[in-house]
N, C-alpha and C positions, 0 to 999 in steps of 0.2 A: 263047122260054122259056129259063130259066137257074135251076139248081138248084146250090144253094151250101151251105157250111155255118155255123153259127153262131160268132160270136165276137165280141168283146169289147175296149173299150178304157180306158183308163183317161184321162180328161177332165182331174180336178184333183184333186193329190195331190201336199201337203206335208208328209213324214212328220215330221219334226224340227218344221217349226212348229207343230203337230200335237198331238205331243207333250207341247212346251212350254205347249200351252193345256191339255190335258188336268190336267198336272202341277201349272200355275198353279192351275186352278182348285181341285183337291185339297187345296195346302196353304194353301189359304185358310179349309176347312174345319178343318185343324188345327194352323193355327198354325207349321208345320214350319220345318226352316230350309234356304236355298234347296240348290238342286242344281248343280254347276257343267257337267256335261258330260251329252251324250245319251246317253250310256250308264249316267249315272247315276240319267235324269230316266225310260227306259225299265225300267230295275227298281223302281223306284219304282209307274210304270205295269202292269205285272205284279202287283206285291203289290198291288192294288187288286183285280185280280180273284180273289187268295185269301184276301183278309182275312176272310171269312166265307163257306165255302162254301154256305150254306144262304139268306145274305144279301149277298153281294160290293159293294160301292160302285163304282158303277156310271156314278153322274149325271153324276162328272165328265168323263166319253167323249161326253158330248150336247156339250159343248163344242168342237167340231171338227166336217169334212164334209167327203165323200169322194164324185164325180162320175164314173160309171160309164157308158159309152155299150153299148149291147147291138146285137149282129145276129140279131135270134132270128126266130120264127114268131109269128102272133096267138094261135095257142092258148098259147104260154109267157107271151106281153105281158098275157094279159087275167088269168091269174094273178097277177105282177109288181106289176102295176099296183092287186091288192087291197091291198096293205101300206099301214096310213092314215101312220106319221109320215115320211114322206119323200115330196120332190116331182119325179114323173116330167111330162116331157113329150115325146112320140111324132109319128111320121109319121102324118099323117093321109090314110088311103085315100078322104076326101069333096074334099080338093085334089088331090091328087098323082093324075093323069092317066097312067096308063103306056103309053099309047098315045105320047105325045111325046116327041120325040126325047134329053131331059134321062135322060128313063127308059132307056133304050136300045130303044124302042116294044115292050117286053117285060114280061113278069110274071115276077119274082123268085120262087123256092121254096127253101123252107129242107129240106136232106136231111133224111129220117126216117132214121134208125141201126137203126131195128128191121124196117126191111124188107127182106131178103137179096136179097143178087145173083139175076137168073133172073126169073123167070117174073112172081112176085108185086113186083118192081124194074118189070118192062115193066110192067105194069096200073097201080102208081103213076104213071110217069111221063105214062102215056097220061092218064088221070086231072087231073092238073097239065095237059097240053096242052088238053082240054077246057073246063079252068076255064079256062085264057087266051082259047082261042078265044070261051067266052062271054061274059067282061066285054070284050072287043073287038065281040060283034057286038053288044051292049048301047049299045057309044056310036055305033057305026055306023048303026044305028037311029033314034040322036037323044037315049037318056039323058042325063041330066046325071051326073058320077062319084058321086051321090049313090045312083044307080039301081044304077050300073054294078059299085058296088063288091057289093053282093049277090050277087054270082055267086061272089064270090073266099071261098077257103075257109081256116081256121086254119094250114094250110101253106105259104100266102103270108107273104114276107119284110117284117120290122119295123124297121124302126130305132125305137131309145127312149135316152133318157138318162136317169137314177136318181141323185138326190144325195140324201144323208142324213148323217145322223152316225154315228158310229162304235158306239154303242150299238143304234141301229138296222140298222146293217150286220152288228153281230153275230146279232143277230135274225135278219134275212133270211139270212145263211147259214145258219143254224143248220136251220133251215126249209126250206130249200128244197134244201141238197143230201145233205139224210137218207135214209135207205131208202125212206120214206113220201113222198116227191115223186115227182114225174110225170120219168119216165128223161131228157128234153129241156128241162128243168128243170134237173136235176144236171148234165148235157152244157153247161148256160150257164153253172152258176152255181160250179161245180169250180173251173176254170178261174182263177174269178177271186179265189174261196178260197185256193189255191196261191199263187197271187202275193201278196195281204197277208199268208200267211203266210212268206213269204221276205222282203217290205219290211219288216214291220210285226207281229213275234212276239213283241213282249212283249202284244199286243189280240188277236191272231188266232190264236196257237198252241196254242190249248186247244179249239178248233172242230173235230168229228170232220167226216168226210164217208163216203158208201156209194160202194166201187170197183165197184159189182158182187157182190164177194163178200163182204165183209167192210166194218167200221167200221176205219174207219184215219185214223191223227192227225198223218201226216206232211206 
């Protein structure tokens, strides 16, 4: 057994070309006249999302897609994986055999953050060892991993990939790392809000997130 934490990779991501489709696409709506440099084509990309607060033009952000790899838990994936306009595709626990040697013949657990050191730590973990031992004595038995994965619980470890567009990514942060998310939700998906807003702040620097205590836009 091995207890890990969540995290996050970023797959594919061209900001500049990116950009330049986004910006394309815009001034084809009006007509504008071109942009020479990326500093000039990302302000441009900003005043899109303030041109109408109540209505911001939007559509031209569908024009681009950004490929996100996630290390999460099933309970965060079955979440994730509600969002209709983007397409994920996941580890599947009906192949993926963790008893074999590929696997490290182990069951992968994603840390829970909310369960403190001590006492109520021990009874997790012990917990997590029992879900291993059962999907093991499940194929030892003779299930197929179709049987075997039933034993394994939401705090077994996911790999998933997420590619969307950038109107849609605005979305799902917006969602998922607000106060009203699930705490291991915002532990994923923070993370990776920070980063587009350090590559990518003329789309991403207007998206608040919950620290804990406060709504913060940094």
């Amino acid at each position: 057994m091995k207890v890990i934490d969540q995290s996050f990779e970023i797959d594919h991501f061209e900001p500049e070309e990116d950009i330049r489709r986004i910006t394309r696409a815009a001034r084809i709506c009006y007509k504008s006249g071109d942009l020479a440099t990326h500093e000039e084509r990302c302000k441009f990309v900003s005043r899109l999302k303030k041109r109408n607060p109540d209505n911001p033009h939007m559509s031209p952000f569908e024009h681009s897609s950004l490929s996100v790899i996630f290390i999460t838990n099933r309970g965060v994936s079955h979440e994730l994986v509600r969002h209709r306009m983007m397409s994920p595709n996941q580890e599947s626990s009906r192949y993926c055999c963790y008893e074999r040697d590929r696997f490290g013949k182990e069951v992968i657990f994603i840390r829970d953050s909310a369960i403190p050191e001590g006492f109520m730590l021990e009874e997790w973990l012990s917990e997590c060892e029992n879900v291993e031992r059962n999907y093991f004595n499940r194929l030892k038995l003779g299930c197929s991993t179709d049987t075997a994965r039933n034993a394994l619980t939401n705090d077994v470890k996911t790999e998933l990939i997420i590619t969307a567009n950038y109107r849609e990514w605005r979305h799902i942060l917006k969602l998922r790392c607000s106060k009203e998310a699930h705490y291991q939700m915002r532990e994923a998906m923070i993370p990776v809000l920070k980063h587009l807003k350090k590559e990518l702040p003329c789309i991403f620097d207007d998206i608040p997130y919950w620290n804990g205590n406060e709504v913060v836009y940094d």
